[in-house]
C-alpha positions as CSV (number, residue, x, y, z in Angstrom):
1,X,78.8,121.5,104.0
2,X,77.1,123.9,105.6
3,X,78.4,127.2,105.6
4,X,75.7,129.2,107.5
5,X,71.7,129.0,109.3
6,X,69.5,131.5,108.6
7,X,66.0,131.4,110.5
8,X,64.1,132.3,113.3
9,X,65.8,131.4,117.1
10,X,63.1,128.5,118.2
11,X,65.4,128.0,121.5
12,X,68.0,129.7,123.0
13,X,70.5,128.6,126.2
14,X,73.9,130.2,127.0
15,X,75.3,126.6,125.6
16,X,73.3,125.9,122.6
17,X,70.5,127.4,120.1
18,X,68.0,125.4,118.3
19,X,67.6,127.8,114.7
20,X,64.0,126.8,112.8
21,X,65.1,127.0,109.2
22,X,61.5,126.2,107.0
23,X,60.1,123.8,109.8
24,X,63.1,122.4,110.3
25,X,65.5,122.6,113.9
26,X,69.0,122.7,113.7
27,X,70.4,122.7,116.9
28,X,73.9,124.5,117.5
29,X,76.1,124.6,120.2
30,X,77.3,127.9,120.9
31,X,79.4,130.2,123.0
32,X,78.5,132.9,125.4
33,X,79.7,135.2,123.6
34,X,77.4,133.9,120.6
35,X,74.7,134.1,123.1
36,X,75.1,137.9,124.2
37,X,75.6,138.7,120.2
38,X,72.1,136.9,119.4
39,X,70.2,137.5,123.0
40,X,66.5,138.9,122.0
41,X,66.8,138.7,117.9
42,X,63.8,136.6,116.5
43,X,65.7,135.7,113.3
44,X,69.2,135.2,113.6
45,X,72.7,134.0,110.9
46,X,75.1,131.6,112.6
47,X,78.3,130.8,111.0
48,X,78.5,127.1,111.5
49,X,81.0,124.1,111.5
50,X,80.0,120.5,111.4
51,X,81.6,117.9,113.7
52,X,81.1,114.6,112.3
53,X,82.1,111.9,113.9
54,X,80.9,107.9,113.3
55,X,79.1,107.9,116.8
56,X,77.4,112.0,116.4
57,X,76.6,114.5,114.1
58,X,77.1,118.1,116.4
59,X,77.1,121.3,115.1
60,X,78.9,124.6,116.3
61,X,77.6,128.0,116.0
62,X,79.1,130.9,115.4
63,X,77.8,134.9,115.6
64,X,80.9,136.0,113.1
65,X,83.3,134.4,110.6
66,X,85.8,135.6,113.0
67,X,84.7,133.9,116.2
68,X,84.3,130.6,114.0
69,X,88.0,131.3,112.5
70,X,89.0,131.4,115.8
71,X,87.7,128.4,117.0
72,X,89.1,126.5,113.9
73,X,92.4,127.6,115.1
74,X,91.8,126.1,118.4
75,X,90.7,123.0,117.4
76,X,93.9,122.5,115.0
77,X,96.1,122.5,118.2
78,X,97.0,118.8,119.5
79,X,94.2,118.3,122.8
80,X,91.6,120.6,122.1
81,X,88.1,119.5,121.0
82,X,85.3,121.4,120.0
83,X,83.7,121.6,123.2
84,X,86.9,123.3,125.1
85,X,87.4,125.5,122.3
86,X,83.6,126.5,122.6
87,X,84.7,127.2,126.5
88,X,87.9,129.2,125.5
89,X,85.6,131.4,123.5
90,X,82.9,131.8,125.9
91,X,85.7,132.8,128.8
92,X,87.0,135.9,126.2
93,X,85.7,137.7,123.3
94,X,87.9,137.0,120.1
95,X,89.8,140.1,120.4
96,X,90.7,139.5,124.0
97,X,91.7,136.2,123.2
98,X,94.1,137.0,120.4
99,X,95.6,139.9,122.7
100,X,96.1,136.8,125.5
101,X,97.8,134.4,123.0
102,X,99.7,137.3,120.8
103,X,101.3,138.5,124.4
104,X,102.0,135.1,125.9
105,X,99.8,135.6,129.0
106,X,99.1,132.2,129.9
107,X,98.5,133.2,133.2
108,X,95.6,134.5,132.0
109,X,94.4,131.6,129.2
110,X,94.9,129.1,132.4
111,X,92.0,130.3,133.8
112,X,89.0,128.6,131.6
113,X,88.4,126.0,133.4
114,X,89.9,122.2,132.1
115,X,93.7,124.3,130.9
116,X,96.6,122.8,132.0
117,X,100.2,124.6,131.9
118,X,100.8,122.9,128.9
119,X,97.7,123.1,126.8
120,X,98.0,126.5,127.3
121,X,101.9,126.9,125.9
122,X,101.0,125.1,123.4
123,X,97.8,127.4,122.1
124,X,100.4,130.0,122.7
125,X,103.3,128.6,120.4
126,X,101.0,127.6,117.5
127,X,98.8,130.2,117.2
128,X,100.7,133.6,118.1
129,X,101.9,134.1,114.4
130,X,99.0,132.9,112.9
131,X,96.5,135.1,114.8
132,X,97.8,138.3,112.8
133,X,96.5,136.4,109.5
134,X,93.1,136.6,110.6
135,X,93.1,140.3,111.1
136,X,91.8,140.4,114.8
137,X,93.1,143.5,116.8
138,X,93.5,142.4,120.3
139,X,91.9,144.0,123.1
140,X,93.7,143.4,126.5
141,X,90.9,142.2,128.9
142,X,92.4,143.2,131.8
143,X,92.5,146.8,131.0
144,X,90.1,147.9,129.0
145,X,87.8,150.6,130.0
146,X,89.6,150.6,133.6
147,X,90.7,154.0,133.1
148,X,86.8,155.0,133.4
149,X,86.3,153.2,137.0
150,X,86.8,155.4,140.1
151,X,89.4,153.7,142.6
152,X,86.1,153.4,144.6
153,X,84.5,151.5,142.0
154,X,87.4,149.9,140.7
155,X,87.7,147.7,143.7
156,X,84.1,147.3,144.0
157,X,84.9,145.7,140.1
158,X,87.6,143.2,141.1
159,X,86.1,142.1,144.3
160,X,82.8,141.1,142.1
161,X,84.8,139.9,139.3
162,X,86.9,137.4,141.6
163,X,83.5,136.5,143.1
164,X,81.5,135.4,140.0
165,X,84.4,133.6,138.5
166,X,84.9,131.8,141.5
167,X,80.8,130.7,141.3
168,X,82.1,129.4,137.5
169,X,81.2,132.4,135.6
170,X,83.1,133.1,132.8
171,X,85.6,136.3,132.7
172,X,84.6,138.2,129.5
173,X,81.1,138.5,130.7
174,X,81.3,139.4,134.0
175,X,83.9,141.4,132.9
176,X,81.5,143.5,130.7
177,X,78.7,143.4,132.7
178,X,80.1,144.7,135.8
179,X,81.4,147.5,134.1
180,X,78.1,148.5,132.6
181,X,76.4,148.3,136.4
182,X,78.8,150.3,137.8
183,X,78.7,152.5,135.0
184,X,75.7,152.9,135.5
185,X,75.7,153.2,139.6
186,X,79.2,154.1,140.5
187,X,78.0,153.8,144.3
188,X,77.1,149.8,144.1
189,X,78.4,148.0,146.7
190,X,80.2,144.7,145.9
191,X,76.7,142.6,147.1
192,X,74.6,144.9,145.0
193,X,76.5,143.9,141.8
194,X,76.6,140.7,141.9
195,X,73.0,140.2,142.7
196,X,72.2,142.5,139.9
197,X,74.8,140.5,137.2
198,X,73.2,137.2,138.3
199,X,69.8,138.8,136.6
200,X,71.9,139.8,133.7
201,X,74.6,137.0,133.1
């Protein structure tokens, strides 16, 4: 079993990353979050878990124990497979996910793309109480660091969040990034932040 890579980053994608580990290429699939955590680093550790089926060998990566925990969980609920998992965790950070499932928002968890009503109650149901076992604090997504956007800028924020997810961004990025351009540049217009976060995301 292996636990963890260790090695340089040979290739990197916001889906997968190929680690060179003494000539030879393992290549993970990973989440965007994963992505932003190992972005730039020329040697990089990824927590891994190993898919093995008869018909494919795949590998997951993972930037923390926590995020791999996570998607463990996931995977242990009745119709989810690695690869929606992987999109769950790429459409929130671990904290914000645990403070959507500990709070019962599915509102919120219905919008990664290929959740259905029930998927989502279910992911709710069998993973609220087992969440505070793995000693995640949540992190509501909708609110955090809101109190430091102007109204000016706050709607400037929505408008270019609703328009990046609707191009099939996921939330937790966009989420993040805007902030940081508008931290940045309070006056942005709505046009000038998304054409900056397409250069970032």
């Amino acid at each position: 079993m292996i636990e963890y890579l260790n090695g340089r980053l040979d290739d990197l994608t916001p889906a997968t990353a190929t680690i060179d580990c003494h000539g030879v290429g393992y290549l993970a699939n990973i989440s965007v979050n994963t992505f932003s955590a190992i972005q730039g680093k020329e040697t990089v550790r990824l927590y891994i878990y190993e898919n093995i089926r008869e018909d494919a060998y795949v590998l997951f990566g993972f930037a923390t124990r926590q995020e791999r925990e996570l998607f463990l969980q996931l995977i242990s609920v009745s119709g989810i497979g690695g690869n929606t998992a992987r999109t769950i965790l790429s459409a929130y950070t671990p904290a914000e996910l645990a403070d959507i499932i500990t709070s019962g928002n599915e509102k919120m968890l219905k919008t990664v793309k290929g959740l259905g009503t029930k998927t989502a109650q279910r992911i709710i149901v069998e993973l609220r109480d087992k969440l505070a076992t793995l000693g995640i604090t949540p992190a509501s997504p909708a609110n955090a660091d809101d109190s430091q956007l102007s109204a000016a800028s706050r709607q400037v924020y929505e408008d270019a969040v609703e328009a990046l997810k609707a191009l099939g961004y996921p939330p937790a990025p966009v989420s993040k990034t805007i902030k940081a351009i508008l931290k940045d540049d309070p006056t942005a217009t709505v046009e000038q932040v998304i054409k900056r976060s397409f250069k970032m995301l």
